[in-house]
C-alpha positions in Angstrom: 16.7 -0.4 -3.6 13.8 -2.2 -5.0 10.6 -0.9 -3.2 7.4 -3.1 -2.9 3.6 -2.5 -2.7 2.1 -4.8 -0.2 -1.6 -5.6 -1.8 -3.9 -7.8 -0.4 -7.8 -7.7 -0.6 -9.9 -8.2 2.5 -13.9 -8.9 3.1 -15.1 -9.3 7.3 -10.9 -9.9 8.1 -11.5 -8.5 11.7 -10.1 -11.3 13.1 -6.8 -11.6 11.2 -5.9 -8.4 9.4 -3.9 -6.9 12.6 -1.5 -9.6 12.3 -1.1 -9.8 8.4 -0.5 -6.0 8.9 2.2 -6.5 11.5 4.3 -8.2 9.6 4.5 -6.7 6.0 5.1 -3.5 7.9 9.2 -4.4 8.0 9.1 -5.2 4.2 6.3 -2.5 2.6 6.7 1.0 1.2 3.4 0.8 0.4 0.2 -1.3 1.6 -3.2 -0.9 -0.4 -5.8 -2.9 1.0 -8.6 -3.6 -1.1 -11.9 -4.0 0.6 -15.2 -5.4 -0.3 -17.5 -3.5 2.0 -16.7 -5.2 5.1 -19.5 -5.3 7.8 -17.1 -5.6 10.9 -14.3 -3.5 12.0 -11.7 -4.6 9.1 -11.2 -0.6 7.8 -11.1 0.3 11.6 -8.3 -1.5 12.2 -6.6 -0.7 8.9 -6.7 3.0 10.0 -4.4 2.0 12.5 -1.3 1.3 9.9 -1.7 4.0 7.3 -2.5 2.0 4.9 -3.9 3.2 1.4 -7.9 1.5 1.9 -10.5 1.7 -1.0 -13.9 0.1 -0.4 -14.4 -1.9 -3.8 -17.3 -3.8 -4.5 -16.5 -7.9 -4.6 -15.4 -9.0 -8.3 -14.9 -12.6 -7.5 -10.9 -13.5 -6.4 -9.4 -12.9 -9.6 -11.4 -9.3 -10.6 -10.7 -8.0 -6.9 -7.6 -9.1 -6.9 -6.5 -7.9 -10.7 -8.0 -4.1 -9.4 -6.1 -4.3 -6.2 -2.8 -4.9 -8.1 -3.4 -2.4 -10.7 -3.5 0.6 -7.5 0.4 -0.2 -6.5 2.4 2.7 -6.8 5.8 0.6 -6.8 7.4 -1.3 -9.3 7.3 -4.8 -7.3 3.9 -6.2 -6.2 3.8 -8.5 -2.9 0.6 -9.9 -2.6 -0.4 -11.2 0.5 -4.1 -12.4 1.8 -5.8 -10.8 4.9 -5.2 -14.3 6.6 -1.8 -14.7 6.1 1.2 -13.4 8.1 5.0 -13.4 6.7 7.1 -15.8 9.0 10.9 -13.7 10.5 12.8 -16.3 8.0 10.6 -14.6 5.0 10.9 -11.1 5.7 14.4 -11.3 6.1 14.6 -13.5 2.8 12.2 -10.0 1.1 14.9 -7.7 3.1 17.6 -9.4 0.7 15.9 -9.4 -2.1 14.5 -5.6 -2.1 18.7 -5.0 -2.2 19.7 -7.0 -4.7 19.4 -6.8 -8.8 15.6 -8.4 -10.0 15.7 -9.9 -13.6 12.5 -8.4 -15.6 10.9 -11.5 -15.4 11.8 -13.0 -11.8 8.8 -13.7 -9.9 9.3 -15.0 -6.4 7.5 -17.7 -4.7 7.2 -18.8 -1.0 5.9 -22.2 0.8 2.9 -22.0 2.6 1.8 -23.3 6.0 -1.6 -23.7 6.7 -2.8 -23.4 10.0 -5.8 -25.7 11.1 -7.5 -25.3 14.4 -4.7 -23.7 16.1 -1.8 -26.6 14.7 0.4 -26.0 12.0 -0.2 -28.9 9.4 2.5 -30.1 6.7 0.6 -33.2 5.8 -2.4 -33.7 4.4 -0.9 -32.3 1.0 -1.2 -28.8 2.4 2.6 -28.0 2.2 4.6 -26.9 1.0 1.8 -24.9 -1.0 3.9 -23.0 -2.8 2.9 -19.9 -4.2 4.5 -17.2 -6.4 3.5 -13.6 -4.3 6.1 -11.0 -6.0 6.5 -9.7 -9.3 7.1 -6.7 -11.0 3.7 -4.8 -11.7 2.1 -5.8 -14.9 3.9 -8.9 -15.6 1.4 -10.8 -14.5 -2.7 -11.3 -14.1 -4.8 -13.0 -12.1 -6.8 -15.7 -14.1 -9.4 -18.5 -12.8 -12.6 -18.9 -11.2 -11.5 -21.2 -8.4 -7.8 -21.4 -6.9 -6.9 -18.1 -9.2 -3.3 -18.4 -10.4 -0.8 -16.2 -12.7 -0.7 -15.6 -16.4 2.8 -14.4 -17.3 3.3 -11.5 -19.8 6.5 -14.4 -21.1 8.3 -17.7 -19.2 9.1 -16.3 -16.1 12.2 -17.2 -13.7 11.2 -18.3 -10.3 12.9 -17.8 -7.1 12.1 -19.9 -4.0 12.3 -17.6 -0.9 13.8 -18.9 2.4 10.8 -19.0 5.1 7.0 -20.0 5.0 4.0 -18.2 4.1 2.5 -18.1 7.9 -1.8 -18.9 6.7 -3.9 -19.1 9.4 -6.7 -21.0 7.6 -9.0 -22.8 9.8 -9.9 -21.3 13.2 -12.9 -24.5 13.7 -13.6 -28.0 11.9 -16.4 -26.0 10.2 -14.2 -23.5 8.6 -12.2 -26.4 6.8 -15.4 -27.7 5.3 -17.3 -24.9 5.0 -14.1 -23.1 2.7 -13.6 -27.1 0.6 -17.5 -27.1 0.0 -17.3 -23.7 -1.8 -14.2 -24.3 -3.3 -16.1 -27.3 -4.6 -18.8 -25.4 -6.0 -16.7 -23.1 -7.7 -14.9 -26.1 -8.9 -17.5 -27.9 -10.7 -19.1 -24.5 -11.9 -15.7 -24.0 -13.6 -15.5 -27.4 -15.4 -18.8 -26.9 -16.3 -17.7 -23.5 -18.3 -14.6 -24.9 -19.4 -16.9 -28.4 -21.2 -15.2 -30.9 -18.8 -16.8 -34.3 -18.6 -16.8 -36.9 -15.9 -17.8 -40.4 -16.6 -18.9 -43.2 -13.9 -15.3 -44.1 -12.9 -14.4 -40.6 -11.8 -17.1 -39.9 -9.9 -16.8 -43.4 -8.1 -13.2 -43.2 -7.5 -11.9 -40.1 -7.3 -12.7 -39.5 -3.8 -11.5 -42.4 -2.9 -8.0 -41.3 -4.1 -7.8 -38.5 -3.0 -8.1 -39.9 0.4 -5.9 -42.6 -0.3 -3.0 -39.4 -1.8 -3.5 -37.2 1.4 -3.9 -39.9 4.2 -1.4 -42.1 3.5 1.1 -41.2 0.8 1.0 -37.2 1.7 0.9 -38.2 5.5 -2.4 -37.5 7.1 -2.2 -40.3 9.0 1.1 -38.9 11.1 -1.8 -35.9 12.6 -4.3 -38.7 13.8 -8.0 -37.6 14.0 -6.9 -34.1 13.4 -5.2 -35.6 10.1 -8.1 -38.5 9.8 -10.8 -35.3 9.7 -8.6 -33.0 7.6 -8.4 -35.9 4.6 -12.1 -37.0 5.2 -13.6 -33.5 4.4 -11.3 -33.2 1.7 -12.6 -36.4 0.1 -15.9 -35.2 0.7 -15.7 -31.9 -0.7 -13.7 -33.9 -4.0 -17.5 -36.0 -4.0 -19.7 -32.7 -3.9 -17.5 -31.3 -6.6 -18.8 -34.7 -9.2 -21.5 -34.8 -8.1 -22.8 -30.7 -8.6 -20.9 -31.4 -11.9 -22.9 -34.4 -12.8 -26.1 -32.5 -11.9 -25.2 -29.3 -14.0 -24.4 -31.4 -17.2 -27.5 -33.8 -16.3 -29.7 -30.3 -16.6 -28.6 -29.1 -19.7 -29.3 -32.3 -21.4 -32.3 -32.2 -20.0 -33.2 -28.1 -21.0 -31.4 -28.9 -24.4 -33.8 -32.3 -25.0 -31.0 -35.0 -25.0 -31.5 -37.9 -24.1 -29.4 -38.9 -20.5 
């Protein structure tokens, strides 16, 4: 039998960790939660599972989230977030595969529903949202300052599980914009590193069509306001992103005496 460490990393999860806990608990030989020194009652209710908990401070997604994987005891990683919860249809599909022979470089992925305000939303472009959340450990690394994904040791084989990624996002309105700003942020901060551009036509239109991609054509428009909100923020949050950009290459000219 294959056996799997359960990793996730946590900061102030109070309010969700119970219930991600709950259900890796049929699949796990081992859960290591990572946290970064969480001011509410996260490690109390950790203490409840027996759980392997280490106190780490916060190294930005991909840092925390390379240390957390590098503490699994087991061959297989699953990594899981502190918000999300594996659906009945999922762990069974983990059951299966924890009996069955694993290639060296199979990595298994698994659609994600997001939850917004209490309503499970596969428009918007929010699913499937699939993710790759087990492979063997040290195959791969987390990269990326934003949206962090996986560098493969070589070309790996994926394997769609049956059975969705439960994520309960979004408790309030505010959530959703408050998470898109900062993911916005971190956004332009990493085109900034990375020497993207954006010229006039970007910045006017991209918004626009993003709007225009998760409204209509990736069905926002089939959740009414709830949907009409969702796509509005996102637009938004796609115009901070150009417009912090704009602004950071703006002050360098500036500091480095171009001309603008």
């Amino acid at each position: 039998m294959n056996k799997i460490s359960v990793v996730l990393i946590t900061m102030n999860e109070e309010r969700n960790i119970g219930r991600c806990l709950d259900s890796v608990m049929p699949i796990a030989d081992e859960v290591v939660v990572v946290d970064s020194l969480s001011t509410d009652a996260t490690e109390e209710i950790c203490a409840r599972y027996h759980v392997r908990f280490v106190s780490h401070a916060w190294e930005g997604y991909t840092g925390s989230k390379n240390f957390a994987d590098s503490l699994a005891s087991h061959d297989l990683i699953l990594s899981i977030d502190g918000d999300e919860v594996l659906s009945e249809t999922l762990i069974e599909s983990i059951k299966a595969l924890k009996e069955r022979e694993i290639a060296d470089n199979e990595v298994f992925a698994m659609k994600r529903l997001n939850n917004y305000c209490g309503r499970w939303i596969k428009g918007c472009g929010l699913y499937p949202d699939t993710k790759v959340r087990i492979w063997r450990k040290g195959f791969a690394q987390w990269e990326g300052l934003i949206h962090e994904w996986l560098v493969y040791e070589k070309k790996p084989q994926i394997t769609l599980l049956k059975g969705d990624l439960l994520h309960y996002s979004w408790a309030t309105p505010e959530d959703f914009r408050k998470q898109y700003f900062h993911f916005a942020e971190l956004g332009a901060q990493s085109y900034y590193e990375r020497g993207k551009k954006t010229g006039i036509l970007p910045w006017l239109f991209s918004p626009f069509i993003n709007f225009v991609r998760t409204y209509i054509f990736k069905g926002g428009f089939l959740y009414g306001r709830t949907g009409f909100s969702i796509c509005l923020t996102m637009m938004q949050a796609n115009r901070h992103k150009y417009n912090l950009l704009r602004a950071k290459i703006k002050e360098n000219e500036i500091t480095n005496g171009k001309a603008i």
